[in-house]
MOPAC internal coordinates of N, CA, C and O (Angstrom, degrees):
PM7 1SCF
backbone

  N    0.0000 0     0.00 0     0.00 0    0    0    0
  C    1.4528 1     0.00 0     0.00 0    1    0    0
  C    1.5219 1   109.64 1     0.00 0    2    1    0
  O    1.2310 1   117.47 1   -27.51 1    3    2    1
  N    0.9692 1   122.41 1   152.49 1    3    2    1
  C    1.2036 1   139.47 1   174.35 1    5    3    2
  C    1.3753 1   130.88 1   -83.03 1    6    5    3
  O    1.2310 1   108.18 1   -32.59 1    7    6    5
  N    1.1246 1   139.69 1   147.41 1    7    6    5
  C    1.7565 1   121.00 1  -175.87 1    9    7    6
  C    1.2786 1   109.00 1   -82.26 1   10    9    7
  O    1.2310 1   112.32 1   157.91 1   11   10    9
  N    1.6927 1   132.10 1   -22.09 1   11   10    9
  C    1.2301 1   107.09 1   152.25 1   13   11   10
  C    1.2823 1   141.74 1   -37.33 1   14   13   11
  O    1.2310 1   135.21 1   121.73 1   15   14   13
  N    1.6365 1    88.17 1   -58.27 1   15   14   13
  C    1.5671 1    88.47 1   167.35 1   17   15   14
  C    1.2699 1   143.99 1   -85.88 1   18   17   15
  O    1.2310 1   124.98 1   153.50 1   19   18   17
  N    1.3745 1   108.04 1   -26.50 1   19   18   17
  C    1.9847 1   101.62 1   141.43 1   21   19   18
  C    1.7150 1   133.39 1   -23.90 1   22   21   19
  O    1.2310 1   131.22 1   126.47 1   23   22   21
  N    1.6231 1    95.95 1   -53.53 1   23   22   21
  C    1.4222 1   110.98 1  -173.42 1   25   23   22
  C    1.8132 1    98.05 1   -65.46 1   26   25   23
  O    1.2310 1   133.12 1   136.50 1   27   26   25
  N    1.2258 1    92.26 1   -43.50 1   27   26   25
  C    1.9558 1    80.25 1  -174.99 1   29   27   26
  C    1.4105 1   107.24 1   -66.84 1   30   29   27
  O    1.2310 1   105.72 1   125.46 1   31   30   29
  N    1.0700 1   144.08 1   -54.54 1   31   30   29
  C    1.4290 1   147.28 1  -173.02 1   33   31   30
  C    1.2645 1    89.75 1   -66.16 1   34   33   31
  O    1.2310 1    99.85 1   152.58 1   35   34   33
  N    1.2755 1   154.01 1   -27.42 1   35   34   33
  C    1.6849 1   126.64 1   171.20 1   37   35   34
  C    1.5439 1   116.75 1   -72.93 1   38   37   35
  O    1.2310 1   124.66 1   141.98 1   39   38   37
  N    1.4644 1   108.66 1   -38.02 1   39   38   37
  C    1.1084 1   121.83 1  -168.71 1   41   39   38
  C    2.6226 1   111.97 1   -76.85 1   42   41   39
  O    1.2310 1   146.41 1   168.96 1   43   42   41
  N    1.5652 1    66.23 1   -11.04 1   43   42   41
  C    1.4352 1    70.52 1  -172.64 1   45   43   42
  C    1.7504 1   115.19 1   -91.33 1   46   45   43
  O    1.2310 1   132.83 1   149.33 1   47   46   45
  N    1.7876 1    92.82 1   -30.67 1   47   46   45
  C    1.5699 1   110.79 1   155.89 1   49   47   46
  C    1.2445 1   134.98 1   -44.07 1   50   49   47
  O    1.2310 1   132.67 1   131.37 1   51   50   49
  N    1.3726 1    93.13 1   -48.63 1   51   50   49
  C    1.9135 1   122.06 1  -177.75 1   53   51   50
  C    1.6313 1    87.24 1   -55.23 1   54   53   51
  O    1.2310 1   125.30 1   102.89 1   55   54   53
  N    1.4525 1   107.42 1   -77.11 1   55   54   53
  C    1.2457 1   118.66 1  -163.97 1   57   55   54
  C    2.1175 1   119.52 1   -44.96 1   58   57   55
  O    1.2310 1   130.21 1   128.40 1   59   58   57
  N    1.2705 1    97.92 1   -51.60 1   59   58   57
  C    1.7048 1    98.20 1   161.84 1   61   59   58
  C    1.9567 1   113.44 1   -45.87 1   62   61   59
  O    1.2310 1   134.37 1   107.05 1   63   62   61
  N    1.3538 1    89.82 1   -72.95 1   63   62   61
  C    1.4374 1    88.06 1   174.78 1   65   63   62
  C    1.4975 1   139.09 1   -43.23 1   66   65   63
  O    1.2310 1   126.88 1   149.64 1   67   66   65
  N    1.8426 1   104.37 1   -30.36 1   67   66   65
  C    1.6990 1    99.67 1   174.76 1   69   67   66
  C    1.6152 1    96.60 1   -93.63 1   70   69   67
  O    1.2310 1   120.42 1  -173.74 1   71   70   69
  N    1.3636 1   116.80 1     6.26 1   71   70   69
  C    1.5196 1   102.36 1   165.07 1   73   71   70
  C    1.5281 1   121.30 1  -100.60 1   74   73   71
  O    1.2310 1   134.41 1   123.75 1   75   74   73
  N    0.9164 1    89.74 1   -56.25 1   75   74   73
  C    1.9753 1    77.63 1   150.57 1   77   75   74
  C    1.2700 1   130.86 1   -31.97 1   78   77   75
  O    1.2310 1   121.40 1   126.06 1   79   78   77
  N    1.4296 1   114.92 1   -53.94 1   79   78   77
  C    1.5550 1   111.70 1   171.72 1   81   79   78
  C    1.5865 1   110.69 1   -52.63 1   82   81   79
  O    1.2310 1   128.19 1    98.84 1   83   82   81
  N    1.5643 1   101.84 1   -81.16 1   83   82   81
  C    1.9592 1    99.92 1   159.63 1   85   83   82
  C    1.5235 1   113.06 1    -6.23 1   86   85   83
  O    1.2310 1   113.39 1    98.24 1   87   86   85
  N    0.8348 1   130.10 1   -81.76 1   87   86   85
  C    1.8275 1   133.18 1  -160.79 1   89   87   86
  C    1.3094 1   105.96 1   -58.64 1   90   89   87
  O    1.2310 1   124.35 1   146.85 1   91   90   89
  N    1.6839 1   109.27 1   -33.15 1   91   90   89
  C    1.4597 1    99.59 1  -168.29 1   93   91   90
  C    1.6542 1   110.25 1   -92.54 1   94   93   91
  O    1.2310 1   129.07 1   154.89 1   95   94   93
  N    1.1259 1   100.12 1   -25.11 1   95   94   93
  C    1.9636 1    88.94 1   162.49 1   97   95   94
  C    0.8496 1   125.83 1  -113.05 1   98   97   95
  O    1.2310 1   116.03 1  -162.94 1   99   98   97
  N    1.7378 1   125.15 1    17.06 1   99   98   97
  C    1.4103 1   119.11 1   122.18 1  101   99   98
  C    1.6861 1   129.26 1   -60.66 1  102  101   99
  O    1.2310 1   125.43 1   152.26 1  103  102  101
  N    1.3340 1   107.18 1   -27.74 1  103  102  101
  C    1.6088 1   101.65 1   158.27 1  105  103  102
  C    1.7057 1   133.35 1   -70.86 1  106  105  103
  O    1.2310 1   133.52 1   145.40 1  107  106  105
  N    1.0917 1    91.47 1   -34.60 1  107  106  105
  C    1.8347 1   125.49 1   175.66 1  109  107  106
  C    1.8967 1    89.66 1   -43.21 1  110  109  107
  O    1.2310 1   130.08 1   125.95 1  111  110  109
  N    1.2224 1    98.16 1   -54.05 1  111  110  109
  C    1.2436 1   110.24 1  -160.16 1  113  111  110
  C    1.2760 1   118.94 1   -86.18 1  114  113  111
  O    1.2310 1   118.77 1   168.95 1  115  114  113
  N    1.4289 1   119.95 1   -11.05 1  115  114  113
  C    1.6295 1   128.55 1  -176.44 1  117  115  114
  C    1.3657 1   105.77 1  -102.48 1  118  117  115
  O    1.2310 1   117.20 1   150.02 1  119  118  117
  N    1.3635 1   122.93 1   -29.98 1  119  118  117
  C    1.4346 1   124.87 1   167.08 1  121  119  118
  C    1.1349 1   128.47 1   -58.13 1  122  121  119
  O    1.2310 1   115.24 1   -58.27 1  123  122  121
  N    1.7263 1   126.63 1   121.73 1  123  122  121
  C    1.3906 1   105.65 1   174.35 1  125  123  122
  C    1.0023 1   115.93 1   -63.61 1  126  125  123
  O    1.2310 1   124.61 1   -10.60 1  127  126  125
  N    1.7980 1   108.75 1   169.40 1  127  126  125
  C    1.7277 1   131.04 1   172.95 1  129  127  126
  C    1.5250 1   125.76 1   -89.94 1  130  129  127
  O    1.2310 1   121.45 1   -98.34 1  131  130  129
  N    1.8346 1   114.84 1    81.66 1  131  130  129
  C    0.9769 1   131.45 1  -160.94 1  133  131  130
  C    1.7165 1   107.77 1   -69.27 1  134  133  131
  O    1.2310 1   111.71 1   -86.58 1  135  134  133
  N    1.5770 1   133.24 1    93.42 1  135  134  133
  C    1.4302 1   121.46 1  -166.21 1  137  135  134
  C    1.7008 1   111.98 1   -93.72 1  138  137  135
  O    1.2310 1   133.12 1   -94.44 1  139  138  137
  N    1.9676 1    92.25 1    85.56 1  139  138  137
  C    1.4632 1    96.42 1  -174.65 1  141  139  138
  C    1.4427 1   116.09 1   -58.48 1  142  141  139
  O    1.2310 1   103.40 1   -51.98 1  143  142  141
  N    1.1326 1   148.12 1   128.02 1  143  142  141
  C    1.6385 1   130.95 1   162.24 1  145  143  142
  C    1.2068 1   118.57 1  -105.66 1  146  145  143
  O    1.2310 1   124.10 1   -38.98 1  147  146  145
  N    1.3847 1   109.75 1   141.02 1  147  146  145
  C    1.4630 1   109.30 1  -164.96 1  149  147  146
  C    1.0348 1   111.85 1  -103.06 1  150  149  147
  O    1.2310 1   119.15 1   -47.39 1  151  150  149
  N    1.5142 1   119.23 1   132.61 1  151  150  149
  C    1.1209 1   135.31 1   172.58 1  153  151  150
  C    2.2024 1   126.40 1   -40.96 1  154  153  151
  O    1.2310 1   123.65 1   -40.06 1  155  154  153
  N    0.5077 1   110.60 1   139.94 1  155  154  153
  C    1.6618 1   118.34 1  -174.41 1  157  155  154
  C    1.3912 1    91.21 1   -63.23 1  158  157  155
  O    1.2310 1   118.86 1   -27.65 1  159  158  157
  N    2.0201 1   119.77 1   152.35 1  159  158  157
  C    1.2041 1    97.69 1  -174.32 1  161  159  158
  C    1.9557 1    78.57 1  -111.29 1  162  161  159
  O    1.2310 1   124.58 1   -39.62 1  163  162  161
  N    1.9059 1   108.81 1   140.38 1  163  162  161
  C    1.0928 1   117.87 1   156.65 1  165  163  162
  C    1.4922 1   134.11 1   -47.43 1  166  165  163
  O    1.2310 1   107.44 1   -57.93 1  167  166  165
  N    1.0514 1   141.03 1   122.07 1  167  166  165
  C    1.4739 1   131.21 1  -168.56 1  169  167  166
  C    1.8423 1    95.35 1  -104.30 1  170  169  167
  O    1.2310 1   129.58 1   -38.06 1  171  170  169
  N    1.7882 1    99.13 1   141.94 1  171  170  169
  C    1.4383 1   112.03 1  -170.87 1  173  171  170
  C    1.3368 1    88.37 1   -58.88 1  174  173  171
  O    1.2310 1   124.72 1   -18.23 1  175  174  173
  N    1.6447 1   108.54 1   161.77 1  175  174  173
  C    1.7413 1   123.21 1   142.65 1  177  175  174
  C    1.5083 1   107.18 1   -86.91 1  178  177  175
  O    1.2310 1   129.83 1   -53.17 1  179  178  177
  N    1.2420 1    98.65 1   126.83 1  179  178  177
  C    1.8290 1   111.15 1   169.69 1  181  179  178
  C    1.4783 1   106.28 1  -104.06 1  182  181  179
  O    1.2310 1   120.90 1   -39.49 1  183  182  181
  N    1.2685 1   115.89 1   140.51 1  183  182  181
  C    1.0059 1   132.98 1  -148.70 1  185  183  182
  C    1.8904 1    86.59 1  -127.20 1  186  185  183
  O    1.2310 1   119.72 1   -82.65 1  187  186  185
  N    2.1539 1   118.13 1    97.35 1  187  186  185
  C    0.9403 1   110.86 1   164.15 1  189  187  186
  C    1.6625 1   152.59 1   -60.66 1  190  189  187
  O    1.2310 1   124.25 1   -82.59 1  191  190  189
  N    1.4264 1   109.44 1    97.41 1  191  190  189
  C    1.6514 1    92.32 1   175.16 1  193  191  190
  C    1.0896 1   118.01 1   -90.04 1  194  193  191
  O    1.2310 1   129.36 1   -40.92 1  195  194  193
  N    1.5974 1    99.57 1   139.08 1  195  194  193
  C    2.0165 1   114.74 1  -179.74 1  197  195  194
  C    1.5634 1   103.82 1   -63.40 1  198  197  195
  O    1.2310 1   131.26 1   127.91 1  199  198  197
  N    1.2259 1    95.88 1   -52.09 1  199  198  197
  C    1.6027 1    97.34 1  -169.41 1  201  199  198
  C    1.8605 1   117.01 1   -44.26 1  202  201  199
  O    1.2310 1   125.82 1   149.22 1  203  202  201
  N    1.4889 1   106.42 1   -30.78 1  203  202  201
  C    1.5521 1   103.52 1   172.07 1  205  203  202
  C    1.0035 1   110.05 1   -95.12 1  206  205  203
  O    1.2310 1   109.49 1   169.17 1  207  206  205
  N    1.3550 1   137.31 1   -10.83 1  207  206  205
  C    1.4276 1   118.01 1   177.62 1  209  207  206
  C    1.8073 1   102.62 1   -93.44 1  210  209  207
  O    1.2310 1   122.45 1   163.18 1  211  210  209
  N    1.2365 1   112.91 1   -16.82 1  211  210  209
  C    1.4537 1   117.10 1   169.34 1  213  211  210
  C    1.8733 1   112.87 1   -50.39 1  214  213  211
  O    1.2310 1   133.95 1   138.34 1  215  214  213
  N    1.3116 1    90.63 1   -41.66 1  215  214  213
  C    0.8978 1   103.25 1  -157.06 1  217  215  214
  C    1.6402 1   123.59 1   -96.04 1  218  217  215
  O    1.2310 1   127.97 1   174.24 1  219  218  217
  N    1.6852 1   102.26 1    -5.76 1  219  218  217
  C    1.6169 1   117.95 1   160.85 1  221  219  218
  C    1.6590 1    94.62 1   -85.95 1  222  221  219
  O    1.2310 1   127.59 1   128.98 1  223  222  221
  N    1.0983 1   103.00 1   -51.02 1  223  222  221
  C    1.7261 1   106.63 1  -177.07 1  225  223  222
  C    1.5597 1    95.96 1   -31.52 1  226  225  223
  O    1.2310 1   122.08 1    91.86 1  227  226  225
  N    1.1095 1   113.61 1   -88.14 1  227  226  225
  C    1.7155 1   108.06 1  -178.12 1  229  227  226
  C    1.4054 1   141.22 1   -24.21 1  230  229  227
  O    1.2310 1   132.24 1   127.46 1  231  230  229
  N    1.7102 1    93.97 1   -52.54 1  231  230  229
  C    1.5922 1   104.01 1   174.28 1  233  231  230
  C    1.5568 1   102.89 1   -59.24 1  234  233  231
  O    1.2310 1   110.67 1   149.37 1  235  234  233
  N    1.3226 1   135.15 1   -30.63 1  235  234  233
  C    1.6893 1   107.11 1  -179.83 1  237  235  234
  C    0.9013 1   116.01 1   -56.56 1  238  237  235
  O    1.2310 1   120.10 1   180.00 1  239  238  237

């Protein structure tokens, strides 16, 4: 290849890429600001059995 044509295919790269950026925070920016909030996470109820903890108790 030639450096002409290197230089064009870099320059044409450059150019996709700072347009991409462009579009995308011009979209960034046209979208509303949806303020999801997240819910708390519930923790299960465990329900203790003696008989298994009797029974790790032992195995040490």
């Amino acid at each position: 290849m030639n450096r002409k044509e290197i230089f064009i295919i870099a320059i044409g790269f450059f150019l996709t890429v700072f347009a991409w950026m462009i579009i995308d925070i011009y979209q960034a920016n046209k979208t509303p600001f949806v303020d999801n909030t997240l819910n708390t996470v519930q923790m299960p109820k465990y329900k203790n059995k003696s008989a298994i903890i009797d029974n790790l108790i032992k195995r040490q």
